[in-house]
N, C-alpha and C positions, 0 to 999 in steps of 0.2 A: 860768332865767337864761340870757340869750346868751353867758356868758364858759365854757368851754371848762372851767376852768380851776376852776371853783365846781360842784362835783360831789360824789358820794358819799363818796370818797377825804377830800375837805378836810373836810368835814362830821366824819368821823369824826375827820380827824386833831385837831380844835379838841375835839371829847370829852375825847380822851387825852392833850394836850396836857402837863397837869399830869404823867402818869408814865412818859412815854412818849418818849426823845428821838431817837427818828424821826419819831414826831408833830409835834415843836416843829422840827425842820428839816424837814419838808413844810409847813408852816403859814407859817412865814417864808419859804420857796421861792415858796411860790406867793404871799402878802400882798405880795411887792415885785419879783413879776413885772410887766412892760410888759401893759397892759391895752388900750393904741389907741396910734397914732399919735402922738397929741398929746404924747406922755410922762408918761401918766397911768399910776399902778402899779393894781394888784387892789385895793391898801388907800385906796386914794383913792375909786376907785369905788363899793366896799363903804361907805364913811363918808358918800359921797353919796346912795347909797340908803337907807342908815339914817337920814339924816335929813329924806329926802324922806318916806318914809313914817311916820315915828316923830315927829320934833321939828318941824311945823309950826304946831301949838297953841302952842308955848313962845316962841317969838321967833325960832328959830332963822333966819339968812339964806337965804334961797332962791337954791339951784344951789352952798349951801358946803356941804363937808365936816363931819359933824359930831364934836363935839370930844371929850374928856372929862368936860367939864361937860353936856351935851345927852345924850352917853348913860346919866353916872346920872342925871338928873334922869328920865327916861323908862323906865330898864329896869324898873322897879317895877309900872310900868303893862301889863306884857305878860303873859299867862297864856294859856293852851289851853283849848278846852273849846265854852262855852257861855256865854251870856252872864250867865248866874248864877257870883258871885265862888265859885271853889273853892282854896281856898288849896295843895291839893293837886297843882295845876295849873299853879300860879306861874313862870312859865319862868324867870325869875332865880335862884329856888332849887332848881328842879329839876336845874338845872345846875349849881350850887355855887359862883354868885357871889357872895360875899357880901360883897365889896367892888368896886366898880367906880372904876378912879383910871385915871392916867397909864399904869399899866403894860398893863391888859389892857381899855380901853375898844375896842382896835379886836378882839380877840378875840372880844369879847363879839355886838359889833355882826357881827365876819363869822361866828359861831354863828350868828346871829337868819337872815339873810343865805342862808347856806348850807343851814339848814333850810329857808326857805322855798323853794329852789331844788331841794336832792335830798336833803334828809334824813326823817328820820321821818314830820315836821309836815305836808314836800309829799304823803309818802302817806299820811299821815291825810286829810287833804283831798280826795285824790281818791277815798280808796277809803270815807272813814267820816266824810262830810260835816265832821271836826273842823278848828276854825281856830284861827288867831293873835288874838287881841283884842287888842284896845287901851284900856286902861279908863282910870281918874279917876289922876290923878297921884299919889296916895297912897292906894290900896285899903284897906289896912290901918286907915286914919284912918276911914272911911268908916261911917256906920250903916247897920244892914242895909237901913233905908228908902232910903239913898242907893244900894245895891249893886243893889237891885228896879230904880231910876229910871236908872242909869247910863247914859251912851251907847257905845256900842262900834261901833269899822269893823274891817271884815273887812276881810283884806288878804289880796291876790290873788299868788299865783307868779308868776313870768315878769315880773320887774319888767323894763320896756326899757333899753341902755344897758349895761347889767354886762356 
């Protein structure tokens, strides 16, 4: 990631968030930090990226922010691994989301965000070939003949722009 600001620290403080309220004032410190110029914050960016990469299949607007509705319609879709479905792997639940609304769509998204940048998932990646998938909108619905046929993009770190 280019922003300074989306590092290991943040990565970790969106983990702890839930019990942690040093985490939850690092998280909002830096989510409505000045991100450029223009007067664009961190959390703006973060939701740009997330739906640059994440919600172009769904409709979403290209070059907008994505919303609450764009990020659960999509978080279901994300898992680690291999491109064989592992439910084990499910990045929505690995992390304990099990509602995605109005309160913590931009959390979620800047998890996704900040792993790919410097958390775990960046150095899975570089050190043990593992990645972010992107699978069918609803894996879970899926037959396993649909999980064989699926399509998935790899998605690369160093998104530009953050």
């Amino acid at each position: 990631m280019a922003h300074p600001l989306i590092d290991r620290a943040f990565y970790d403080a969106i983990v702890r968030f839930e019990e942690d309220e040093a985490a939850r004032e690092y998280y909002y410190r830096v989510m409505d930090a000045p991100a450029d110029e223009e007067g664009d914050t961190i959390r703006k960016k973060i939701l740009r990226a997330y739906a640059m990469l994440f919600c172009d299949d769904i409709g979403a607007v290209a070059g907008q922010a994505a919303g609450p509705d764009e990020v659960e319609a999509t978080a279901d879709r994300l898992y680690t691994g291999s491109m064989a479905f592992d439910p084990a792997h499910w990045y929505r639940m690995r992390y304990h989301f099990p509602v995605i609304d109005e309160d913590n769509y931009d959390r979620f998204a800047a998890l996704v965000i900040a792993d790919l940048s410097a958390g775990p998932l960046r150095d899975a990646a570089l050190n043990g070939g593992d990645m972010l998938l992107v699978g069918e909108l609803n894996p879970l619905a899926m037959t396993p003949e649909q999980r064989r046929r699926q399509t998935v993009r790899r998605v690369r770190a160093g998104v530009e722009g953050i």
